[in-house]
Residue, then its C-alpha position, 0 to 999 in steps of 0.5 A: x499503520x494499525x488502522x483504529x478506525x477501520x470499520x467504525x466510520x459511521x459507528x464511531x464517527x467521534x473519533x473518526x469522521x466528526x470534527x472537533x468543537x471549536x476546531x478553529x481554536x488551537x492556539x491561534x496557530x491558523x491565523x499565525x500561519x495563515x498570514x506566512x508566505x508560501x514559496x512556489x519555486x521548485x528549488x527547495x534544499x539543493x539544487x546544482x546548477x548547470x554551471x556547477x554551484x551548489x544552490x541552497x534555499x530554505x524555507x523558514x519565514x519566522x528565522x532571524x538567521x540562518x546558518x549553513x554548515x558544510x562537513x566532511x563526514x555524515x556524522x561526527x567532526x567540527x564544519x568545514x565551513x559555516x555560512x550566514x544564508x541570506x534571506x530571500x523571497x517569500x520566506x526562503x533564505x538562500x546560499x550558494x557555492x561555486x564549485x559545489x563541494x561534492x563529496x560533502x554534507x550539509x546542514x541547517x540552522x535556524x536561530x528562532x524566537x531568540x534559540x538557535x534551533x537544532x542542525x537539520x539536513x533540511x526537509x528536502x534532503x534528497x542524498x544523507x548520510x549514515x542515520x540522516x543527520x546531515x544531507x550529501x552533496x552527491x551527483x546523482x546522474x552518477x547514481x543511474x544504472x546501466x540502462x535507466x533513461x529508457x526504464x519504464x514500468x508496466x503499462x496499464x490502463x486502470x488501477x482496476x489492472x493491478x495485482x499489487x501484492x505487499x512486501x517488506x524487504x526483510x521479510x521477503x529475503x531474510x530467511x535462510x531458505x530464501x537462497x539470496x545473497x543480498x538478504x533484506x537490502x534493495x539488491x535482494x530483489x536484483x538476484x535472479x536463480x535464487x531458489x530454497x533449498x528445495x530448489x522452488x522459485x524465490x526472490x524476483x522469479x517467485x515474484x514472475x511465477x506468481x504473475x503479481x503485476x505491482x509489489x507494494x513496498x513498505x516505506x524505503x525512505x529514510x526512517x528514524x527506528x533503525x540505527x545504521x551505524x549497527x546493522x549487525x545488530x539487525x534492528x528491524x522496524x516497518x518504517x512508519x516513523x519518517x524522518x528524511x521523506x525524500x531519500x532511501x532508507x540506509x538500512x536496506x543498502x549494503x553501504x549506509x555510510x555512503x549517500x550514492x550507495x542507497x540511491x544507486x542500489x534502490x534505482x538497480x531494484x526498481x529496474x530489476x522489478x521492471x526488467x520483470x514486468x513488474x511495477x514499485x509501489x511506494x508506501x508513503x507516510x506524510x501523515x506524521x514524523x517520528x519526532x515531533x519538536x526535533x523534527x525536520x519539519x519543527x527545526x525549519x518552520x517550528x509548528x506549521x507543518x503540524x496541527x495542534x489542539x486548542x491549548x497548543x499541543x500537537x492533535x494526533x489523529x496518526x495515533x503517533x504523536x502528532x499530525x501534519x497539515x496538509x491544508x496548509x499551502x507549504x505542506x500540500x506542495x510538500x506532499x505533491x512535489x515529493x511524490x512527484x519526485x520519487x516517480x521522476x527520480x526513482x520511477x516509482x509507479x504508484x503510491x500507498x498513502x499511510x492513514x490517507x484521511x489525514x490528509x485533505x482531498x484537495x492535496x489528494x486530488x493535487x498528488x493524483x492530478x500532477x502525478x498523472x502528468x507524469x506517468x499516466x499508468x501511476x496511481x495512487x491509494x490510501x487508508x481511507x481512515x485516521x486513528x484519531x480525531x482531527x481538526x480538519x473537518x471530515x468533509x475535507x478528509x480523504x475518507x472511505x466515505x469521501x473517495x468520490x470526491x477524488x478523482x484517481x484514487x482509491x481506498x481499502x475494502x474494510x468492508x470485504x475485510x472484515x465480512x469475509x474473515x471476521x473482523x480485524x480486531x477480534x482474533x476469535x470473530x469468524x467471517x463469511x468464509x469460515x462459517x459466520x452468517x450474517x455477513x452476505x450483504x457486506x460481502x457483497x458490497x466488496x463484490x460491486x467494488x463499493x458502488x450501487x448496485x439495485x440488488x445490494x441492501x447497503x443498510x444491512x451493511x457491517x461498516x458502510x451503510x451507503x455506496x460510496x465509490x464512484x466507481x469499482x476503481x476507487x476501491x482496493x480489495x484485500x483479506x489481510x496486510x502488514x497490520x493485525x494478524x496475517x490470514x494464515x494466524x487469524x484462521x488459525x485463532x478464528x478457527x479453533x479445532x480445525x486442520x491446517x488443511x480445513x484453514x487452507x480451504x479458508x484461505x483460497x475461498x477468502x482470496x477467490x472472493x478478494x480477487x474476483x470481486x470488482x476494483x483492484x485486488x491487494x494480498x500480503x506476501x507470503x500468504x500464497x505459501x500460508x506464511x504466518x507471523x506466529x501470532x503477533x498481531x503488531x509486528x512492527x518491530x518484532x524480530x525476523x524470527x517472527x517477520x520473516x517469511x519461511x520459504x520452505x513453506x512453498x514445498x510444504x505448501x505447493x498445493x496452496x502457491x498453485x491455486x494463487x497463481x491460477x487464480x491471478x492468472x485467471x484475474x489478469x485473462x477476463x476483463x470482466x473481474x476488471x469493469x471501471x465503471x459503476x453503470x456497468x457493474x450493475x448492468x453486468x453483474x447479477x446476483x443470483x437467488x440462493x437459499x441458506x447462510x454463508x451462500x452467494x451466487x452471481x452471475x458476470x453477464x454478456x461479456x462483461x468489459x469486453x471478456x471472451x467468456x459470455x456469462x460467469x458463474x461464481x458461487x462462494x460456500x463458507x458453511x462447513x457443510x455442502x450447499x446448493x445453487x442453481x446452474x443456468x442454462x448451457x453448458x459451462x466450463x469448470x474453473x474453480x471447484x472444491x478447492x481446486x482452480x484452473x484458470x483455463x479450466x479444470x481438467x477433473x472434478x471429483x464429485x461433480x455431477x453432470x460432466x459432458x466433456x471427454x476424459x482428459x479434456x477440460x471439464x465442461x457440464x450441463x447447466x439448468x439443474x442443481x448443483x452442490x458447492x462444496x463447503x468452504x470453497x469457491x465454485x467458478x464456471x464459464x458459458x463460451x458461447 
């Protein structure tokens, strides 16, 4: 989602954090709602039961009737059958069908306020047909590929562990130079061998070379802006415009027209992904629906799953037209039990919260909580902002500002974002690493991981003017997604004159601060070849000559994929860019007096968390000319200097003064003198003993 309010949490708390007069008076739908029943049973929409019945509960509690429509097809044809559900506990009406029909699809229809509403599949509709009109009675053990009872994703201790790297399907596989045969589908991320024309790495073994511990997809439930019926026509969309929450999305399987097809064939990617030591995040949008009155939601329970203004139209704090209530006790189990069931059903091992502050912390502790019982290395981040205002109080929003009171998530950096490459909004605005002063004391902020720290100023911060993460693992650092311009475009904006050379150096300074800083760090796919998106700031539905990554690129750009890898690898080796805990960032990390704009020097003390180096040093240089810091005492291994790193060290260093190792041998120097940073680059170096 195009994030509004990223960065104007405090400088515009109207349309971002402060709640609306007269928030209570929307058209007396909370006192209506209030009083409806909730339903707590787990067996809302289809259930088979073990002796074979198809069981159907609907929760609808101001329906006068409801009918339940059984077709042959996912689309087109008159009902088989048509029957007259009986209504049943707290609001639920229920059906059942002994021998289930297998094989068949399903709708709803509600008479409401004396209207016979639209036929929905339900809004637990877990197996749909072509375009997701009608739910599929499908078996889904039949579902399971070869293996999966004992599939499990990558065990990790902390979110702080994840190298979550963000990918769209068709943008990871489309290009013809991605050598892979399932091109934007599920399957793609199944091949193994797949290789450029130049014969570099693509697909799932790109992925292993670059040492990513988590991929980040964009939505894969069943989304309204794509028509499967047309897929020739190669519609393209991100997916944040839901309309079936709880099943893949068609379009990324080579059979929309078959239920099984997309369920299988998602299941074979995430088992593929985790056959590779690789985790699945799932982006998830409960914030909103693509539609509004013809929703899912709107054609089972008109109005309560949504909130609304006071003359009774939706609010629309997702910028998308309406909003969902996630105070409301039906909703908030909704929210829970789906998630839940994406990480039992398809193993999904954490989850992206899209616009997250429109939800409330309550939920958010609820989805945290319940998910950790399932798989204790899940976990869960967000947008920690809306792109509107809303009627949930900002106390009880899942803001940036309000993450300490969640426990087991954590919130995009906009502050490391916009200090670090100038801000998201502005294409021109240049940021501390490409020569913009002023921005030292917010990087630094994304440094700590958002936590206090004795030498951090907070109120010389751009967008956060206090510590509010508990800990570093509250905290998602990150120089560019999805949304706005990718880094390669906003360089090259922000850049004005420069080389394509000078924006790389950019680059790899801008991702060495991101990946070295503490809490957990993020990329967009593609960067690590300088991918770009041709400018479009908003690629949403933008075709794939402008979406698609180019994997030529890796050759052209071999030197660029080289450092990010290293630079991975350097993360994933020393648990001191890893701490979890706030005490222990302050105590550990220490920054170090420098003189002149663009310049920061710290120091990562005493075996931090646990690492085998005893200090690091790390100096960040985003003026367009040398600079100079001070190296203490010892003699220190060289692992990041002038554009060049090397997780285990570098084994030569042009233009560095001091050196004391042999030739041919990692390059070690002398510390307690002077040394120069080169301009826009990173300088890294570790005391062993």
């Amino acid at each position: 989602m195009i994030d509004l309010c990223a960065g104007t949490l405090f400088a515009s708390a109207a349309l971002c954090g402060a709640a609306p007069a007269k928030a209570a008076e929307n058209g007396g739908y909370d006192a209506r709602f209030a009083a409806f029943p909730h339903y707590e049973g787990d067996d809302l929409g289809l259930t088979i039961t073990p002796q074979g019945a198809a069981r159907f509960r609907l929760w609808s509690p101001e329906a006068a009737q409801v009918k339940l429509r059984l077709y042959k097809n996912g689309r087109g044809g008159e009902p088989l059958r048509t029957i007259d559900m009986r209504r049943a506990e707290n609001g639920t009406w229920t059906a059942e069908i002994n021998p289930a029909p297998m094989g068949q699809y399903y709708t709803f229809q509600v008479l409401h306020d004396g209207k016979w509403l639209d036929e929905t599949p339900g809004v637990w509709a877990k197996a749909v047909g072509v375009n997701g009109g009608r739910a599929a009675i499908i078996d889904f053990a039949g579902t399971d590929p070869e293996g999966w009872k004992d599939d499990k994703g990558p065990k990790i201790d902390n979110i702080t562990d994840a190298v979550l790297y963000e990918m769209h399907h068709r943008d990871f596989s489309i290009h013809p130079s991605s050598g892979i045969a399932n091109k934007g589908k599920f399957l793609a991320l199944t091949e193994e061998g797949t290789v450029t024309p130049l014969g570099d790495k693509t697909g799932i073994d790109h992925l292993k070379e670059l040492g990513v511990t988590h991929v980040h997809i964009l939505p894969s439930y069943d989304f309204n802006s794509v028509d499967e019926t047309q897929l020739p026509s190669n519609g393209y969309n991100w997916g944040y415009d839901p309309q079936n929450y709880n099943a893949p999305e068609g379009s990324y399987s080579t059979n929309p027209n078959d239920p099984a097809v997309r369920v299988n064939e998602m299941k074979r990617m995430v088992k593929a992904l985790h056959d590779a030591g690789i985790g699945v995040v799932m982006d998830v949008v409960y914030n909103h629906t693509a539609q509004n009155d013809d929703s899912n939601f709107s054609l089972t329970a008109p109005g309560y799953y949504y909130r609304h203004r006071a003359d009774g139209s939706y609010s629309d704090a997702s910028g998308c037209g309406n909003e969902t209530a996630s105070d409301r006790p039906q909703v908030a189990d909704y929210i829970v039990n789906s998630v839940k069931y994406w990480a039992k059903e398809y193993h999904i091992d954490g989850f992206r919260f899209d616009l997250m502050a429109i939800h409330d912390t309550e939920t958010m502790n609820r989805v945290a909580r319940e998910l950790k019982e399932i798989n204790p290395s899940i976990f869960v981040y967000g947008e920690g902002w809306t792109a509107g205002d809303s009627p949930l109080p900002a106390e009880r929003r899942a803001l940036k500002e309000n993450v300490a009171k969640m426990d087991g998530i954590a919130v995009f950096s906009d502050d490391i974002r916009d200090a670090v490459k100038g801000h998201y909004s502005d294409a021109a605005d240049r940021g501390f690493a490409t020569g913009k002063p002023g921005n030292e004391e917010t990087v630094k902020i994304g440094i700590v991981g958002a936590t206090a720290h004795p030498q951090v100023d907070y109120s010389k911060g751009n967008n956060s003017k206090f510590p509010y993460a508990a800990s570093p693992a509250m905290v998602v650092n990150y120089v560019s997604c999805h949304d706005d311009l990718t880094l390669t475009d906003k360089l090259a904006k922000s850049m004005a004159g420069s080389t394509p050379e000078e924006r790389q150096r950019a680059a790899r300074l801008a991702q060495t601060i991101v990946f070295t800083s503490q809490g957990t760090p993020f990329m967009f796919a593609g960067e690590e070849v300088f991918r770009d998106k041709k400018g479009v700031h908003n690629s949403y539905k933008s075709p794939d000559s402008v979406n698609a990554i180019d994997w030529t690129l890796k050759h052209a750009n071999a030197e660029q994929f080289a450092y990010y890898k290293e630079l991975i690898a350097l993360r994933k080796a020393h648990p001191a860019f890893r701490m979890t805990d706030a005490a222990e960032v302050a105590r550990h990390l220490r920054f170090e007096k420098v003189k002149g704009d663009n310049l920061i020097a710290y120091q990562l003390l005493d075996n931090a968390n646990g690492d085998d180096w005893k200090s690091i040093f790390l100096a960040f240089n985003g003026a367009a000319s040398g600079q100079s810091v001070k190296l203490p005492k010892g003699e220190w291994l060289v692992v990041a200097y002038d554009g060049k790193l090397s997780h285990e060290g570098l084994t030569s260093a042009p233009g560095l003064d001091g050196v004391v190792s042999a030739e041919g041998e990692p390059v070690v120097i002398k510390g307690g003198r002077t040394i120069e940073v080169p301009a826009t680059s990173a300088f890294i170096a570790a005391r062993l003993r």
